[in-house]
N, C-alpha and C positions, 0 to 999 in steps of 0.2 A: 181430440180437437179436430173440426173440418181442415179441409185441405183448403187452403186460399183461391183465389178465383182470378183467372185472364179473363178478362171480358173484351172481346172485339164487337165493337157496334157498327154498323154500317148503314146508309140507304142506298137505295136501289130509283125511287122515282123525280128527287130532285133535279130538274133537269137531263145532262144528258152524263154519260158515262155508269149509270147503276149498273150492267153488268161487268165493266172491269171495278166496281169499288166491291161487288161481290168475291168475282177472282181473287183480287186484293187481298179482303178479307179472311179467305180460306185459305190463300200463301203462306201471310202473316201465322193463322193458327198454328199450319204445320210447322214452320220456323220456332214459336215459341215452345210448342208440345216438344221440342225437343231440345228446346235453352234449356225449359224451366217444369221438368216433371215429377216437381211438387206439386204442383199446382191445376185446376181443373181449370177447362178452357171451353169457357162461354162465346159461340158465335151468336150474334143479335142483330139478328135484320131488325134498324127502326125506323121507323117511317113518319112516327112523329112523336112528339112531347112525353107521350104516354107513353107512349113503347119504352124511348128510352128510361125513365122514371121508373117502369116496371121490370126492364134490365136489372134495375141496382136492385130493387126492392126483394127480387126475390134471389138474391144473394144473400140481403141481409136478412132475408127470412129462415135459410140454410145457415145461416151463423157464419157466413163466410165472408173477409176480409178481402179487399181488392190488394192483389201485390198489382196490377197493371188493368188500367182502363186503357183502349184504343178506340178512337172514333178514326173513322176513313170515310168523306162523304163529301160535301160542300158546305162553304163558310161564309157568313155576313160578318155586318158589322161587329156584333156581341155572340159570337159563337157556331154553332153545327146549323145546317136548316135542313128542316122535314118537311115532308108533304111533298104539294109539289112549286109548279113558280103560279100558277093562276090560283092556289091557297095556300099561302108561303106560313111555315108557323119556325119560330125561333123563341132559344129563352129570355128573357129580357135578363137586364145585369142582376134585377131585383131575387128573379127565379136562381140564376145561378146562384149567388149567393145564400138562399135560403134552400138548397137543394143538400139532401142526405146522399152522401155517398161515403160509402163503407170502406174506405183506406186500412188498408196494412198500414202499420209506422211507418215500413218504408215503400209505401206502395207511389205509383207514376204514371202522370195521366200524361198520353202520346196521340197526339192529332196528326193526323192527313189526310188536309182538305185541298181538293182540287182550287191549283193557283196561289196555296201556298208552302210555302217550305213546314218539311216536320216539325214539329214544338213539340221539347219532349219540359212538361212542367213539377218541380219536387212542389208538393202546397205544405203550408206550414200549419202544424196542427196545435 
């Protein structure tokens, strides 16, 4: 059986702060690489729509299960924003909804976005 998957996502060009949500990003890893070393640990600079979509994709192309997704970036209204602010690209509620992501049974999607507090979310499968 594959080993399960941390995926840390981050951007870098959203506005301002991309090299601490990088920092961030790399902290975070080392902290989990050593909670949780089951599990293989995906860092994923994404920069937009596609990047991330192509994150999951190729987890679930390795047959591997998310035990923890992590975005660390900036946040609208309906979720993470890529790009930058003069080409803003966000998913709509319609995309998240219809989007594949590869959960563990007890896998746990954990946001932090600049401006707001952590959300760590259990989704019901």
């Amino acid at each position: 059986m594959t080993k399960p998957a941390i995926v840390i996502a981050y951007t870098t060009l959203y506005r301002e702060g991309g090299p601490k949500f990088a920092r961030a990003a790399a902290t975070l890893a080392r902290e989990r690489a050593t909670a949780q070393l089951a599990a293989e640990l995906v860092l994923a600079p994404v920069e937009s729509k596609r990047n991330f979509v192509d994150a999951l994709k190729r987890c679930s192309a390795a047959g591997q299960a998310l035990a923890e997704l992590h975005f660390i970036g900036h946040s609208g209204m309906t979720g993470p924003m890529f790009r930058t602010t003069a080409v803003p690209e966000q998913f709509s509620p319609h995309e998240w909804r219809n989007l594949r992501i590869p959960f563990a049974p007890e896998g746990e999607l954990a946001a932090r976005a600049k401006g707001q507090r952590r959300r760590r979310v259990h989704l019901d499968r």
